[in-house]
C-alpha positions as CSV (number, residue, x, y, z in Angstrom):
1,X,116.3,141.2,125.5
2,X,113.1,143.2,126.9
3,X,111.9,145.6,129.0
4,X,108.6,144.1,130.8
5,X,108.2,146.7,133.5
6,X,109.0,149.8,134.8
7,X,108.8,151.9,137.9
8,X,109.5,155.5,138.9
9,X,109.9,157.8,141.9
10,X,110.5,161.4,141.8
11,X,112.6,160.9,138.1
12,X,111.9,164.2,136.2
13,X,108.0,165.0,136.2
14,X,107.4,161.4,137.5
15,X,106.5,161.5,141.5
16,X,105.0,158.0,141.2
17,X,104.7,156.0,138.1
18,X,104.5,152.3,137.0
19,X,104.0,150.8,133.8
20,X,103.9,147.3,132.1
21,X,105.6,146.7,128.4
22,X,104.6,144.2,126.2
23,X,107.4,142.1,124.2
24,X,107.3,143.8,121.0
25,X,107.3,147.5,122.8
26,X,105.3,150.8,122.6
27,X,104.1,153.3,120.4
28,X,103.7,156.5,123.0
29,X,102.4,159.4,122.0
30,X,100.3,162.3,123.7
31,X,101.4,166.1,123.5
32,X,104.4,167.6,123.7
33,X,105.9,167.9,127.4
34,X,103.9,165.4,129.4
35,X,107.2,163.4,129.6
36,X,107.2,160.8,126.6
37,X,111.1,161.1,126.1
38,X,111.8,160.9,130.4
39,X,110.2,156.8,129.9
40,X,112.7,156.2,126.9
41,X,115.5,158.0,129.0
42,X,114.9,156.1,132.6
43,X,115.0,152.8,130.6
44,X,118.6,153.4,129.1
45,X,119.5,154.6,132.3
46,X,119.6,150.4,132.8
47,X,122.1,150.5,130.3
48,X,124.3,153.4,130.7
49,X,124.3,154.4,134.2
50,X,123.8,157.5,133.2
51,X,121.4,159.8,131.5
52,X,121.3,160.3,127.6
53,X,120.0,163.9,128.2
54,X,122.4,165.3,131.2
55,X,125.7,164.2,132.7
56,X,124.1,165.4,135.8
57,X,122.4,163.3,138.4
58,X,120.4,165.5,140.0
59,X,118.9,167.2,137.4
60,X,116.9,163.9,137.3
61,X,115.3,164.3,140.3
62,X,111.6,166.0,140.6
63,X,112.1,169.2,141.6
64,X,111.4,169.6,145.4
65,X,112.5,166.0,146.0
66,X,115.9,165.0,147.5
67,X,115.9,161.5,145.5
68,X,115.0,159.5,142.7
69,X,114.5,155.9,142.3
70,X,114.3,154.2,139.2
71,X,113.2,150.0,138.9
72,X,112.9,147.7,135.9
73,X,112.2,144.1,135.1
74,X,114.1,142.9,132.1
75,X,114.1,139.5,130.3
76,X,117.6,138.6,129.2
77,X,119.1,135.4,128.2
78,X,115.7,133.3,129.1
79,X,116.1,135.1,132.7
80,X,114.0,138.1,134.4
81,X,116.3,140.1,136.3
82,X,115.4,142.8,138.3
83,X,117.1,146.6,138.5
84,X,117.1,148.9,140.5
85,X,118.7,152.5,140.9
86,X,118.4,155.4,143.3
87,X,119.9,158.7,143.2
88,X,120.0,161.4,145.7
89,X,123.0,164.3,146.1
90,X,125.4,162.2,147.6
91,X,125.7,159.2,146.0
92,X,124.1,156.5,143.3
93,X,123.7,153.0,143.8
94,X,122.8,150.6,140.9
95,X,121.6,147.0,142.0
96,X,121.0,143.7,140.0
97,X,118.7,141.4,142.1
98,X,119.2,143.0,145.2
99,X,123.3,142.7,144.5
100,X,125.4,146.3,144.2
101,X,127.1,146.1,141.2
102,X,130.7,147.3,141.5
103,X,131.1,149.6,138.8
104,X,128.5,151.7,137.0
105,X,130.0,150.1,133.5
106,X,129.1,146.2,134.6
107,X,125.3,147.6,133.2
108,X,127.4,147.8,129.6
109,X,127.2,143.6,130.3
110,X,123.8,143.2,130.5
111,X,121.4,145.7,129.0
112,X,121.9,147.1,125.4
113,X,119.9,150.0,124.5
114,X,120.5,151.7,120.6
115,X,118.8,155.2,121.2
116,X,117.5,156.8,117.9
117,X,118.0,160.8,119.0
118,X,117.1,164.0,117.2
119,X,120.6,164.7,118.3
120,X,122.4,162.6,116.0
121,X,122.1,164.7,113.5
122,X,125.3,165.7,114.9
123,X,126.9,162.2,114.3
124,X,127.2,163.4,110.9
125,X,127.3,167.1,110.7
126,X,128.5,168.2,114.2
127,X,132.4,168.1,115.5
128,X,134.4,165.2,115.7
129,X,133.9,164.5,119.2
130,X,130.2,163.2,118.0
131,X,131.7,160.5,115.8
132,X,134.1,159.4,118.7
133,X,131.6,159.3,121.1
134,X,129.4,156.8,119.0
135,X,131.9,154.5,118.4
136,X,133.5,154.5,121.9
137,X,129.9,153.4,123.0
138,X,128.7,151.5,120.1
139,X,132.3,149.3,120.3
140,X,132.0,149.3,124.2
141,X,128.3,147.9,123.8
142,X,129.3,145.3,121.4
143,X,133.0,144.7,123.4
144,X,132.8,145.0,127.1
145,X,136.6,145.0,127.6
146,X,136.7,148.3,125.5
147,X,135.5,150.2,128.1
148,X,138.5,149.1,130.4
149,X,141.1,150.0,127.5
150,X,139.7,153.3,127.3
151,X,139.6,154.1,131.4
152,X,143.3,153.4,130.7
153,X,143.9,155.2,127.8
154,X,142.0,158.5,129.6
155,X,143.9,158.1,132.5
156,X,147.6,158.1,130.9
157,X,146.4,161.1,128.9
158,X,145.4,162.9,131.9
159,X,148.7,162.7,133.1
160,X,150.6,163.2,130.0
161,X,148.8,166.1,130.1
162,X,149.8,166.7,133.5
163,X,153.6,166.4,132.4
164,X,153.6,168.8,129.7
165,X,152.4,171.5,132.1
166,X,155.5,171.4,134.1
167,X,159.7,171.0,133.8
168,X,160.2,167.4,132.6
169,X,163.3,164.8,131.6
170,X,163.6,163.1,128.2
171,X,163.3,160.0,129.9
172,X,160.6,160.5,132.2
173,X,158.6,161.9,129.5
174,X,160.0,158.8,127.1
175,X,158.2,156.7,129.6
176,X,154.8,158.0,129.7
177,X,154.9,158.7,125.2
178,X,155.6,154.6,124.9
179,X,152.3,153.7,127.5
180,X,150.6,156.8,126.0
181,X,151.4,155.4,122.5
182,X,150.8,151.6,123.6
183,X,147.3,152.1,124.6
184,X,146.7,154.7,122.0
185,X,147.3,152.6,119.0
186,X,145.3,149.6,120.9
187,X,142.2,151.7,120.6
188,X,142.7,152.3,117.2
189,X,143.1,148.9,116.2
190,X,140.0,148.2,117.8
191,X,138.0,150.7,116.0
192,X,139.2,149.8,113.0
193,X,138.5,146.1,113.3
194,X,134.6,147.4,114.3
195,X,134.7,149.8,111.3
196,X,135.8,146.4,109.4
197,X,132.5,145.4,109.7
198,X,130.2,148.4,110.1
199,X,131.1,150.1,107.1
200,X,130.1,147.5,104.3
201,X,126.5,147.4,106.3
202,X,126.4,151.1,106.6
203,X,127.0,151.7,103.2
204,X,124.5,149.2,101.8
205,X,122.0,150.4,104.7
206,X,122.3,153.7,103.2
207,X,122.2,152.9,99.4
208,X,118.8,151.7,100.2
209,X,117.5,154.0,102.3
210,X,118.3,156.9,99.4
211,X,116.5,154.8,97.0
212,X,119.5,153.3,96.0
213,X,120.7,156.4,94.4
214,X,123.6,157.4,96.5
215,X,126.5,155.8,97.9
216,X,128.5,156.0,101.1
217,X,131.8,156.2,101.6
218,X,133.5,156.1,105.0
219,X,137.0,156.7,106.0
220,X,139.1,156.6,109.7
221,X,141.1,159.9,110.0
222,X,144.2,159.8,112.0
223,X,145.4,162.8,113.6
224,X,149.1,161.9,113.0
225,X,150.5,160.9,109.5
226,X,150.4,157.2,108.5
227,X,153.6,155.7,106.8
228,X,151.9,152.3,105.0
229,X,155.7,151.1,105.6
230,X,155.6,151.5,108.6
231,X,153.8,150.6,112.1
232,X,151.3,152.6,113.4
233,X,153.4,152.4,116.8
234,X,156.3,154.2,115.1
235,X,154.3,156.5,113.8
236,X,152.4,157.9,116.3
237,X,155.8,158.0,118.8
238,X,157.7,159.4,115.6
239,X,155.1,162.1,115.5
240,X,155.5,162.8,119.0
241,X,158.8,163.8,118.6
242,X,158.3,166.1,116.2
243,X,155.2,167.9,117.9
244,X,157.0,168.1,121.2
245,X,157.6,171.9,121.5
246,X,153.9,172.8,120.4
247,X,152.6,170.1,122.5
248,X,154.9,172.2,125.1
249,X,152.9,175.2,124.7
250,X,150.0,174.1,124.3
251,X,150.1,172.2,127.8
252,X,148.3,168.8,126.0
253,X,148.6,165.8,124.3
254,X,148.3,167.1,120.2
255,X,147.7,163.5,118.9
256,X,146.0,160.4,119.5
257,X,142.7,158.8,119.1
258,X,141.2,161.4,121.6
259,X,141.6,163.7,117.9
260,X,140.8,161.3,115.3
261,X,137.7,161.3,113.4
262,X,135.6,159.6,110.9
263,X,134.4,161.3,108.1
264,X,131.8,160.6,105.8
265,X,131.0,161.6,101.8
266,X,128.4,161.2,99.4
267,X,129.4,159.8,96.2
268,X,132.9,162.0,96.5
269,X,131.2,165.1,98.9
270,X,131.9,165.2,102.2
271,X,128.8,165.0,103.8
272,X,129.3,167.4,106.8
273,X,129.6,170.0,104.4
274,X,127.2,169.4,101.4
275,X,124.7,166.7,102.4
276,X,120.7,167.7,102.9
277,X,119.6,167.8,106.5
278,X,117.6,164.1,105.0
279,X,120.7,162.9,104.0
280,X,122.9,163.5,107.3
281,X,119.4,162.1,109.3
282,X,119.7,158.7,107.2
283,X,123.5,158.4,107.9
284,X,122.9,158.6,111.2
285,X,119.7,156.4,111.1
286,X,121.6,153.8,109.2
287,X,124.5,153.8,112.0
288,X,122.3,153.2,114.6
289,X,120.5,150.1,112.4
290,X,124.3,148.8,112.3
291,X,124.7,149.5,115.4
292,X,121.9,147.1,117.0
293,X,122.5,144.6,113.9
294,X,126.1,144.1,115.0
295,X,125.0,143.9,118.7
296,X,122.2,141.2,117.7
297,X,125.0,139.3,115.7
298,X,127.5,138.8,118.5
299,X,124.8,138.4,121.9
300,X,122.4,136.9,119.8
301,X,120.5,138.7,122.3
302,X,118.2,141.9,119.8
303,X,119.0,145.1,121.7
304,X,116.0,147.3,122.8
305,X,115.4,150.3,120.1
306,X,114.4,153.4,121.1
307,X,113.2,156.1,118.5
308,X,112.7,159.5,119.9
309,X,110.5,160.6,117.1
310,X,113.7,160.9,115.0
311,X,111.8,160.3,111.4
312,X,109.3,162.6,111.6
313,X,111.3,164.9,109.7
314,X,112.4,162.5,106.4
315,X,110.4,162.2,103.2
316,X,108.0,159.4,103.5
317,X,109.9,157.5,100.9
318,X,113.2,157.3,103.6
319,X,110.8,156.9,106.4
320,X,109.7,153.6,104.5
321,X,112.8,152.1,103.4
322,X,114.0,152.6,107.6
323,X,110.6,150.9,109.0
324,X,111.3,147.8,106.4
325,X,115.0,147.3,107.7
326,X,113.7,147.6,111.4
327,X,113.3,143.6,112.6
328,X,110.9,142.3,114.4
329,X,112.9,140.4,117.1
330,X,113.9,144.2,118.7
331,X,111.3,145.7,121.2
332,X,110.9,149.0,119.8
333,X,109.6,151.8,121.6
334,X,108.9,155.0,119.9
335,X,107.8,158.4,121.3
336,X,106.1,161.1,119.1
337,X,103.0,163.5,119.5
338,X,101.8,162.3,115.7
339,X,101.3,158.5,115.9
340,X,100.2,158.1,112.7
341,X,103.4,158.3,111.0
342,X,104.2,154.6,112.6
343,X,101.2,153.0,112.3
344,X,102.8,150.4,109.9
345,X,105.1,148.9,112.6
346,X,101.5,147.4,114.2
347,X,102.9,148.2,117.9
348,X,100.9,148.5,120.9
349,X,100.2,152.1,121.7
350,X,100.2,153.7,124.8
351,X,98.8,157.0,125.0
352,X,100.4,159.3,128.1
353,X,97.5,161.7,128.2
354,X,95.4,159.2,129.3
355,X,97.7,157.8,131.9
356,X,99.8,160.6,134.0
């Protein structure tokens, strides 16, 4: 899939702005500021519905404007289809040629974006709700019908949750544990199925990147106690049980995959604790490269890459071993005041200072 052209109306510094992509991507660069990172961020807004940078709306829009309106022509599947978003403080309405989409997740169908960010350094070093948050898109990307298992799973939470504030029965709380518990463990399965097949790549990803002198290990962590003898549905409600008076006082649900993590270690080092600043950027690096290999793999459709100048801070040697994994069947776009560090990728550049 590609990105062929793009248009913008009052989005960020952006009053009026048009552009034309060329099938392998871009190479943008100009100084810091003039809004190199606000291109990158109104294209995934095709496949998110939602900024990577704010979970807020308006901030998008130019300041001293009451709207924004975001338009995009994308090949996908031998097809151009056209997008189109605006924005103002009342409401948002996504269309795919000219037609409303229903629900802000039917763009998780179509358009698959892998976003390279300076922020996932916190994938590997930051709290657990990083890792989650990765996976919950990466799986929903690569598994559209995740994204309806989680609405559900949120919603029974928000309720349990709602229970355990007030005076309850055994059986009316029996009934919400078991759905809590049903969807629950179906999530997990889920991830671990993905994780099936995203560690072994992650791990030789990263042997290589390191100059094949480290190795990766990566483990689910459940925040309940596993009994190998028994299932994870008895478990999790068996855990329950146990944790009902602190759950109680706490007024929240005290288990589940909303509080599970994945952790990471170097050789036998947890790498949130001990790894270099390199070391936690090529972990991350090398889940994104999964990421968009696993995507490729399934739609046989390459998703777009987007690097938001994330290796300018790795050794050349790293840098290196990343551009030779990097395929030629993604359009990649890159954003970063120093071009020169990417001049081996061969893609068209596009300098901003010239053009805003």
């Amino acid at each position: 899939m590609e990105i062929n052209y793009l248009k913008l109306i009052n989005f960020r510094n952006y009053t009026q702005f048009d552009i034309n992509f060329s099938s392998e991507g871009a190479l943008i660069y100009g100084k810091n500021g003039i809004g190199k990172t606000n291109l990158l961020e109104a294209i995934a807004y095709f496949a998110f519905g939602k900024s990577f940078q704010t979970s807020h709306d308006v901030d998008l829009i130019n300041f001293s404007q009451k709207f924004f309106r975001i338009s995009a022509k994308f090949n996908l599947f031998e097809k151009e289809l056209y997008f189109e978003c605006a924005v103002d403080k009342e409401q948002k309405k996504i269309k795919i040629d000219d037609i409303k989409i229903p629900r802000i997740s039917e763009l998780y169908k179509y358009i698959k974006v892998v976003y390279f960010s300076p922020d996932d350094l916190g994938f590997t070093a930051g709290a657990p709700v990083y890792r989650r948050f990765f996976f919950d898109q990466a799986i929903s990307q690569y598994s559209f019908d995740y994204i309806e298992l989680l609405r559900k799973y949120n919603r029974i939470l928000k309720q349990r949750n709602a229970l355990l504030k007030k005076k309850f029965g055994e059986k009316e709380k029996m009934v919400w544990d078991k759905q809590f518990v049903k969807y629950g463990v179906e999530i997990i399965k889920r991830r671990l199925n993905y994780l099936k097949e995203f560690i072994p790549v992650l791990s030789q990803h990263y042997f290589y990147i390191s100059g094949e002198k480290e190795n990766l290990q990566t483990k689910y962590i459940y925040s309940f106690p596993i009994d190998n003898n028994t299932n994870l549905e008895n478990n999790f409600l068996t855990y329950l049980k146990k944790i009902e008076v602190q759950e109680i006082e706490n007024q929240r649900s005290l288990a589940g995959p909303h509080l599970d993590d994945i952790k990471f270690d170097i050789e036998t080092h947890p790498a949130r604790r001990f790894a270099s600043q390199g070391q936690k950027r090529s972990i991350a690096i090398a889940a994104r490269l999964v990421q968009a290999g696993m995507i490729s793999q399934k739609d046989k459709e390459a998703p777009i890459l987007m690097f938001d100048d994330v290796l300018s801070e790795l050794d050349k040697e790293r840098t290196k071993k990343i551009l030779k994994i990097l395929k030629k069947n993604h359009q990649i776009f890159i954003v970063t005041p120093n071009h020169e560090i990417y001049k081996d990728l061969a893609l068209p550049g596009i300098n901003l200072e010239k053009i805003v």
